[in-house]
C-alpha positions as CSV (number, residue, x, y, z in Angstrom):
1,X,1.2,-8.3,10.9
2,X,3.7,-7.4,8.3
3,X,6.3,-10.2,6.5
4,X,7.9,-8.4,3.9
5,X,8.0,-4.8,2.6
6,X,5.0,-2.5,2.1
7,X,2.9,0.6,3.3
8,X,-0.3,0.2,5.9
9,X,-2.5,3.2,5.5
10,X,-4.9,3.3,8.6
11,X,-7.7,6.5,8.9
12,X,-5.3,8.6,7.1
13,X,-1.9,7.3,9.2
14,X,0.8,5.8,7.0
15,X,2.9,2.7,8.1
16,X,6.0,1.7,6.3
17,X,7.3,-1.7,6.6
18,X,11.0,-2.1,5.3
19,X,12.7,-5.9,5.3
20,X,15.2,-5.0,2.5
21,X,12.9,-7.2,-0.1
22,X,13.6,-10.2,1.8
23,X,9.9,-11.4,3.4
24,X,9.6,-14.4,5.9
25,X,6.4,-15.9,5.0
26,X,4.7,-18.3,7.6
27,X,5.9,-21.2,5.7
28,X,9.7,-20.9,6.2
29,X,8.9,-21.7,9.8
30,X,6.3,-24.6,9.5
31,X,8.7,-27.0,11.8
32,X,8.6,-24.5,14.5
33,X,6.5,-23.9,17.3
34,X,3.8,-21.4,16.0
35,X,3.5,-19.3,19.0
36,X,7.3,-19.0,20.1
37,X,7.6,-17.4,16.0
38,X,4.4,-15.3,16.6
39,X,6.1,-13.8,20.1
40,X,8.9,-12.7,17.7
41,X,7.5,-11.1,14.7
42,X,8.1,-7.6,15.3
43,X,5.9,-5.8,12.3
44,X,2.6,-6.1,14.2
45,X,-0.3,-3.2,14.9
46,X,-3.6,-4.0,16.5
47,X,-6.5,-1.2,15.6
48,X,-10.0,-0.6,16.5
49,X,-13.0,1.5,14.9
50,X,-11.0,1.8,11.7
51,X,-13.1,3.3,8.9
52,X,-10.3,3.3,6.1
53,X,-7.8,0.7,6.2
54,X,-5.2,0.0,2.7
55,X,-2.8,-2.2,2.2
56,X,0.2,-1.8,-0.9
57,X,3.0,-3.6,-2.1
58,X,6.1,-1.4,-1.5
59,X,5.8,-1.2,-5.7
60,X,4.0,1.9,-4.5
61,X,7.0,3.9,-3.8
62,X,8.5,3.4,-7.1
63,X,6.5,5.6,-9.4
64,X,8.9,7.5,-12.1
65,X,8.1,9.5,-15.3
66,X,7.1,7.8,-18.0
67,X,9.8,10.3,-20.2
68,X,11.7,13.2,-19.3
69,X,9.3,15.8,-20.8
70,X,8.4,18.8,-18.5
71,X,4.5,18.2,-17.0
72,X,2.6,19.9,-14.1
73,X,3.7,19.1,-10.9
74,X,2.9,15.9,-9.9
75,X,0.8,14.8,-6.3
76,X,1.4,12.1,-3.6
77,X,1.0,8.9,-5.2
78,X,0.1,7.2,-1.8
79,X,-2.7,10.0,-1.1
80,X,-4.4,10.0,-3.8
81,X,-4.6,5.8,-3.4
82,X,-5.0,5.5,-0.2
83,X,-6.3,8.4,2.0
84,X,-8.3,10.5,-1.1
85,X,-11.9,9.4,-1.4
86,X,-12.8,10.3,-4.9
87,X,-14.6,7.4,-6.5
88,X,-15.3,5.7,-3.3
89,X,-18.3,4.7,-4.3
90,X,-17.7,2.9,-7.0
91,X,-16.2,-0.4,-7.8
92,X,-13.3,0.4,-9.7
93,X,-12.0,3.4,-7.6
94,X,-8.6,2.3,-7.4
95,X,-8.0,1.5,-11.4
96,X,-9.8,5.4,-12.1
97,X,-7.1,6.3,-9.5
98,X,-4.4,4.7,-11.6
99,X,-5.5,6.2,-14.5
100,X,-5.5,9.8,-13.5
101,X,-1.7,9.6,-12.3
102,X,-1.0,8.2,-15.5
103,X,-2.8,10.8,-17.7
104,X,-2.4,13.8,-15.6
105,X,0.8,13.2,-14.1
106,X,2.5,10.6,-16.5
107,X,3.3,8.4,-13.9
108,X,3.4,4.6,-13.3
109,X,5.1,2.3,-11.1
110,X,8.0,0.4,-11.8
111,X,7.9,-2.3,-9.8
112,X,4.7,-4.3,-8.6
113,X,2.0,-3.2,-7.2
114,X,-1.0,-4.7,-5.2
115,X,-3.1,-2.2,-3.0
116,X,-6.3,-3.6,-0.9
117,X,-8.6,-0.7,0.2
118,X,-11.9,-1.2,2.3
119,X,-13.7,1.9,2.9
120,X,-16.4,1.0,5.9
121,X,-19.9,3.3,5.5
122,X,-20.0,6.0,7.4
């Protein structure tokens, strides 16, 4: 289940969730009945067998030059996080990730980012 804004990457399948930056956490409803809010929460997916599964903050879909200078041709920023499996076996996978789209493509993100991968062995 989704609350706010952010991208579910699931076996290479992309889920965008979109609530306008305005997230209703679980707390805002602690005086009502759990299961009547639960019926209508409407950002829900169920999966099984999943091998891949990420989570990001939407800060993913704000990466921007870092100057106007002419570089290569950038890549998909959510790809190469969350479907590319360079570095999977190795602890900090996602921050060598990060760094390549810095240095090669002289990108960053302008807004927050969190991303939760878990890669199960195959």
């Amino acid at each position: 289940m989704c609350i706010g804004d952010g991208l579910l990457c699931v076996d290479r399948q992309f889920y965008e969730f979109e609530q306008d930056n305005k997230p209703d956490y679980l707390g805002y409803h602690l005086h009502e009945d759990f299961e009547s809010w639960f019926a209508r929460q409407q950002q829900r997916l169920s999966f099984q067998n999943v091998n891949d599964i990420s989570l990001a903050t939407d800060g993913i879909f704000t990466f921007d030059k870092f100057n106007q200078a002419s570089y290569p041709e950038k890549g998909n920023v959510a790809e190469h996080l969350l479907i590319d499996r360079n570095y999977e076996n190795s602890p900090d996978m996602l921050d060598r990730k990060m760094k390549e789209i810095k240095d090669s493509w002289v990108l960053g993100p302008t807004d927050d980012l969190a991303i939760v991968r878990i890669i199960l062995a195959s």
